[in-house]
N, C-alpha and C positions, 0 to 999 in steps of 0.2 A: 504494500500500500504506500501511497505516496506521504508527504508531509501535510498537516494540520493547514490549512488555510486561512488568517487572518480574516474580521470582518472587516472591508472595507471602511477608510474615514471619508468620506466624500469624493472619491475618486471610482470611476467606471471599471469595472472588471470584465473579463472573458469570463463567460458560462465556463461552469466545471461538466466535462461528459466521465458521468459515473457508466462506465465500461463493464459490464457481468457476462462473465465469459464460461467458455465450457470447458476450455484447458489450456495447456502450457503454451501451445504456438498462437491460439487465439493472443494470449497475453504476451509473448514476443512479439507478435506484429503492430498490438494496440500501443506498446509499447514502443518502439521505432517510429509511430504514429506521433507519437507522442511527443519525442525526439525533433521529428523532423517540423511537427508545425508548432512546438513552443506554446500550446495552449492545455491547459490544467486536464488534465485527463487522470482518473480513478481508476484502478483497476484490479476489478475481483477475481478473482480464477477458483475454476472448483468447486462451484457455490454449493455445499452440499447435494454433490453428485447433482441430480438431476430433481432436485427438491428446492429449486428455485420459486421463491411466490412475493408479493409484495411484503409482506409480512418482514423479511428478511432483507429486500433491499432497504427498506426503511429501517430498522435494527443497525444495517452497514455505515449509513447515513447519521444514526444515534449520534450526537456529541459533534461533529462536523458542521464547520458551515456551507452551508448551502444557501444557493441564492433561486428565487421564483426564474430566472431563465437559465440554471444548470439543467441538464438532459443527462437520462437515464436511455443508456442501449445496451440491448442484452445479444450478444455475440456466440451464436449457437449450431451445430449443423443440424440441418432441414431433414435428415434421412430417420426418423422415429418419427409418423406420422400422431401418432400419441402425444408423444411430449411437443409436437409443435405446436399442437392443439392450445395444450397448459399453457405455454410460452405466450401465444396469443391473447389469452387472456388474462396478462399482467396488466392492469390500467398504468396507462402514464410512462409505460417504455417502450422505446422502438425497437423493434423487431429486427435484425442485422443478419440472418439466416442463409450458410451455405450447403448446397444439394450435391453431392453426400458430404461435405466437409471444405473446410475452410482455403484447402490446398488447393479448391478447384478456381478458389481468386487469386490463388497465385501461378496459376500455369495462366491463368487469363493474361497475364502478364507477357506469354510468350506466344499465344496461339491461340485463335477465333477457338472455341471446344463448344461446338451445340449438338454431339450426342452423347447418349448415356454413357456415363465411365464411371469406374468401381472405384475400390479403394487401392491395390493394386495397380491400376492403371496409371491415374494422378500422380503416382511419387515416381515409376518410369519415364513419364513425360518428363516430372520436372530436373529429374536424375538426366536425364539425356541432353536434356535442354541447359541443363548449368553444369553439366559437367562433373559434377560432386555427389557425393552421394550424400541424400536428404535424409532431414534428421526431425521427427515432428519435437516439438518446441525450443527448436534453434531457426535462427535466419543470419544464415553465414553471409559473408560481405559480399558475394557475387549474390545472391538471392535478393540483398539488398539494395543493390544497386538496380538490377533488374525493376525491383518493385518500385521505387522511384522514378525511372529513369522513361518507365513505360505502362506508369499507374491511367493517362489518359488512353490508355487504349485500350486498358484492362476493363475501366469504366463504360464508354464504349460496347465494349464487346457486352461484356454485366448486361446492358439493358435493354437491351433484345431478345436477352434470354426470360423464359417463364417463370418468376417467382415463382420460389418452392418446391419446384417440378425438379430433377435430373437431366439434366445440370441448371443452375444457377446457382445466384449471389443477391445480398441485399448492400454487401460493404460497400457497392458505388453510393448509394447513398449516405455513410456516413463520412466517406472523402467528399459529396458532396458539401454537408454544411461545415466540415475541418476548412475546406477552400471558401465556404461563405464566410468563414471570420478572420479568415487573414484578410478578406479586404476591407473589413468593419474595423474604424478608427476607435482605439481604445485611449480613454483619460489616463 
């Protein structure tokens, strides 16, 4: 978890995105997110397994400050059609969902992907494609450059695909609003 946040004295702040994630590379990537756009990002991993509910973001929250325009995103793979269900029915968080997993936004990085692919599949592609052999909750420096270097095309690709469905992503949406506050002037 990050450092305690200060309340503001009269001076305008960046939203905090309270980040609740499903595991270790969800949190290495939100992480490097984090990094690369310098805006207060929270970050939960693990949230009792798969026993995520608002009860417990709000508990995470206890004692923190938080401000009415911080955002809650919950960072999750789409393939348990069960627990997507739960996830949808968190009031008050967005939904950041990849079909089968989170890997499939990062090969989006390398190459248009609009048919089905397993678990299996995804980590050859991106093995092939970076040369390295992948590590779920690592993002070694060629992966990271990748992701930066060719995140508008990953987005792109993201949004033509079918929510929820095999293959897709929801992450172009939260690099979208990461890119709407670097252009919002901060006090």
């Amino acid at each position: 978890m990050g450092s305690k946040r200060a309340a503001p004295k009269g001076k305008k702040i960046k939203p905090t995105f309270w980040v609740f994630c499903e595991g270790e590379t969800e949190a290495a990537y939100i992480a490097m997110l984090r990094s690369q756009y310098r805006i207060p990002i929270e970050i939960t991993t693990k949230v009792a397994g798969n026993s995520i509910t608002e009860k417990y973001i709000t508990k995470c929250k206890q004692g923190r400050f938080t401000h009415k325009k911080d955002k809650d995103f919950l960072v999750y793979d789409a393939d348990v059609i069960e627990f997507l269900q739960r996830l949808h029915s968190i009031k008050g968080a967005k939904l950041i969902a990849s079909n089968p997993c989170i890997e499939l936004w990062f090969l989006l990085h390398y190459k248009n992907q609009t048919t089905f692919i397993n678990g299996k599949d995804y980590i050859k592609e991106i093995e092939n494609r970076n040369r390295t052999p992948y590590q779920k909750g690592v993002i070694d420096p060629r992966l990271a450059e990748k992701l930066k270097t060719n995140q508008n095309k990953a987005c792109e690709r993201a949004r033509k695909l079918t929510l929820f469905k095999n293959p897709s992503t929801g992450m172009y949406e939260m690099i979208d609003e990461l890119e709407a506050l670097t252009t919002t002037k901060w006090a």
